[in-house]
C-alpha positions in Angstrom: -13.1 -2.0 17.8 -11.4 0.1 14.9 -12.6 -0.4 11.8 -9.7 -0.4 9.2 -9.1 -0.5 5.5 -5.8 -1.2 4.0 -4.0 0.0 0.7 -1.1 -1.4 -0.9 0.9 0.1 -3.2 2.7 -3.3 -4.3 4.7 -1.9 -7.1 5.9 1.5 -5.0 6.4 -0.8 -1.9 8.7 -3.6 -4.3 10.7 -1.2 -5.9 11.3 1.4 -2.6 12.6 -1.9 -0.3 14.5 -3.4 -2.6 16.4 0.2 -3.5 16.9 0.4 0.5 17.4 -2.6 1.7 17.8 -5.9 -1.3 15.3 -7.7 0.0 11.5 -7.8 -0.2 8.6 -6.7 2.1 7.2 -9.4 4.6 3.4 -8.9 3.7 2.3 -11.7 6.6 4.0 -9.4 8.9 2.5 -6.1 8.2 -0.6 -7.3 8.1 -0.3 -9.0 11.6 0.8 -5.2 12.8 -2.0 -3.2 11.6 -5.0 -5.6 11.8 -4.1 -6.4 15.3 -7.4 -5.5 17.7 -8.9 -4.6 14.7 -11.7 -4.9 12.5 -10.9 -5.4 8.6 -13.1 -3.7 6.2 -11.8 -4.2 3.1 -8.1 -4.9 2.2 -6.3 -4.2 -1.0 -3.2 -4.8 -3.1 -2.8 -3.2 -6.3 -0.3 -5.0 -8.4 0.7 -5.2 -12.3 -0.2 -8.3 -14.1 2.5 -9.4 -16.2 1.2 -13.3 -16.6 4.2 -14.1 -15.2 4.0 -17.6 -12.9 6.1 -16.1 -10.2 4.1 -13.2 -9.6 0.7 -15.4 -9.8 2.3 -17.0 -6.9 2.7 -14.0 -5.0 -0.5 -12.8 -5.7 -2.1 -16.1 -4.3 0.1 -15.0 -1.3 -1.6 -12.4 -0.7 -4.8 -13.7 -1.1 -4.4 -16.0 0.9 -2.8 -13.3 3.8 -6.4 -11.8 3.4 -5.8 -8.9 0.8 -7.8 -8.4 -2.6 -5.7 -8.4 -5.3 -6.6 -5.4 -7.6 -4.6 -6.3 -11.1 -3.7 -3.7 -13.7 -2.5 -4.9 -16.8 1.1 -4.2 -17.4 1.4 -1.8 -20.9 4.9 -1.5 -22.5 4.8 1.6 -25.0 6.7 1.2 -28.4 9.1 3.7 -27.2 10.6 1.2 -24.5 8.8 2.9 -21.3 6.2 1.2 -19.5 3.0 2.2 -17.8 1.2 1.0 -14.7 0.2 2.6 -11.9 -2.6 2.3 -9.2 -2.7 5.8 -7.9 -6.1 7.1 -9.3 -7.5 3.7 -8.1 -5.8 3.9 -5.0 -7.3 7.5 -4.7 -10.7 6.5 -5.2 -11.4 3.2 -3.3 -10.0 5.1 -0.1 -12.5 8.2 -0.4 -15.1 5.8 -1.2 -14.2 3.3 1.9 -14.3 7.1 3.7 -17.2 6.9 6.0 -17.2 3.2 6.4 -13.6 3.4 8.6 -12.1 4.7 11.3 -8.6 4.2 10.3 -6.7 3.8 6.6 -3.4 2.5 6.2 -1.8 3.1 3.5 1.9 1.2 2.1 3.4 3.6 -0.4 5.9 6.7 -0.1 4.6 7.9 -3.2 3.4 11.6 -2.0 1.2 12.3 -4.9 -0.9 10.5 -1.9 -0.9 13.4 0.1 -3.8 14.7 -1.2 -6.4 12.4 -0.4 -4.6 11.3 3.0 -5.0 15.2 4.2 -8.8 14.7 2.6 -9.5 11.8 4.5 -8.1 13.1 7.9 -9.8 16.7 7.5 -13.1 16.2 5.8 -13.8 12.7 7.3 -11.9 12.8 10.4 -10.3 9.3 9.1 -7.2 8.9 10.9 -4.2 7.4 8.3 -1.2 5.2 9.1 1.7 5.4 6.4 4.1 2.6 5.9 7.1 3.1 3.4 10.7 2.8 2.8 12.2 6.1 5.1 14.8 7.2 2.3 12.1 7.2 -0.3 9.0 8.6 1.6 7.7 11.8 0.5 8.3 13.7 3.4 4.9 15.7 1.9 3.4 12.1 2.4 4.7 12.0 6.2 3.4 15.2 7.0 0.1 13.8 5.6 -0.5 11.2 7.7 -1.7 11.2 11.2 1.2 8.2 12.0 4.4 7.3 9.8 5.9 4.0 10.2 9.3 3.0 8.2 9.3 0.0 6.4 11.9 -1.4 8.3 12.9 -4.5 11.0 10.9 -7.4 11.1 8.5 -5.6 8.0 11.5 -7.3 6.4 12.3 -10.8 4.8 15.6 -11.9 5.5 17.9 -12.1 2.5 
C-alpha cells in the first residue's frame, strides 16, 4: 500500500478557487481522492489564525476530515499589508516526511514549491501529486510534479 503525506496550502487553495470559480474547495472530497487505497502518514493544513469563530469552525472541519491543522498567526503590519504564509513550513515538513512516503500531495499552485517538489522526486524518488486552481498554477509547479490535477468538478462546493 502507498504510503502518503498530504500538504495543504489552505490560504493559496481559498484565495486561487474563489478567483476561478466563487466558491470554495470541497476538503471531504479531496481527501476521499487521494487517500483512496492508501496509507496516511501524516496529513496537514496550514491555515492563518485570525480568532475568528467562522474559521475555528472550519478548522474543526478539517480536523475532523483527518488533517492536522498547523496555525500561523495572522500579522497585520502598520503599513496596511498583512503577513502569513506557510511556505518555509510547508518546505520543511515535506523534506522531513521524505523517506517515510512513497507519494506527497501537495494543494497549492504557488510555484515557489517547485523547488522542493523536484527535490523530493530526484533525491528521494518521492513521487508528487499537485492539486490547484488551472489558471493560477505555476506552470513551473506543473512541470514539477510527477502528476497535476486541476482543482476542478466535484473538488468543488456548489454555490
Amino acid at each position: 500500500m502507498e504510503r502518503v503525506a498530504v500538504f495543504v496550502d489552505v490560504q493559496n487553495v481559498y484565495y486561487t478557487v474563489k478567483e476561478c470559480f466563487g466558491c470554495h474547495f470541497d476538503y471531504k472530497a479531496f481527501w476521499d481522492r487521494i487517500t483512496a487505497g492508501r496509507e496516511v502518514v501524516r496529513a496537514y493544513a496550514y491555515a492563518i489564525d485570525r480568532g475568528d469563530p467562522q474559521q475555528i469552525r472550519f478548522q474543526q472541519i478539517l480536523t475532523s476530515i483527518g488533517f492536522e491543522v498547523k496555525l500561523k498567526p495572522f500579522i497585520q503590519r502598520k503599513d496596511g499589508s498583512a503577513k502569513g504564509d506557510w511556505d518555509v513550513g510547508i518546505t520543511l515538513d515535506m523534506v522531513d516526511l521524505a523517506t517515510e512516503i512513497d507519494v506527497a500531495v501537495l494543494a497549492s499552485g504557488d510555484g515557489d514549491f517547485d523547488l522542493v517538489v523536484r527535490k523530493l522526486r530526484d533525491k528521494h524518488g518521492v513521487d508528487v501529486e499537485v492539486y490547484g486552481a488551472r489558471k493560477l498554477t505555476a506552470a513551473s509547479l506543473i512541470q514539477a510534479a510527477t502528476r497535476y490535477f486541476p482543482i476542478e468538478g466535484n473538488l468543488l462546493l456548489s454555490k
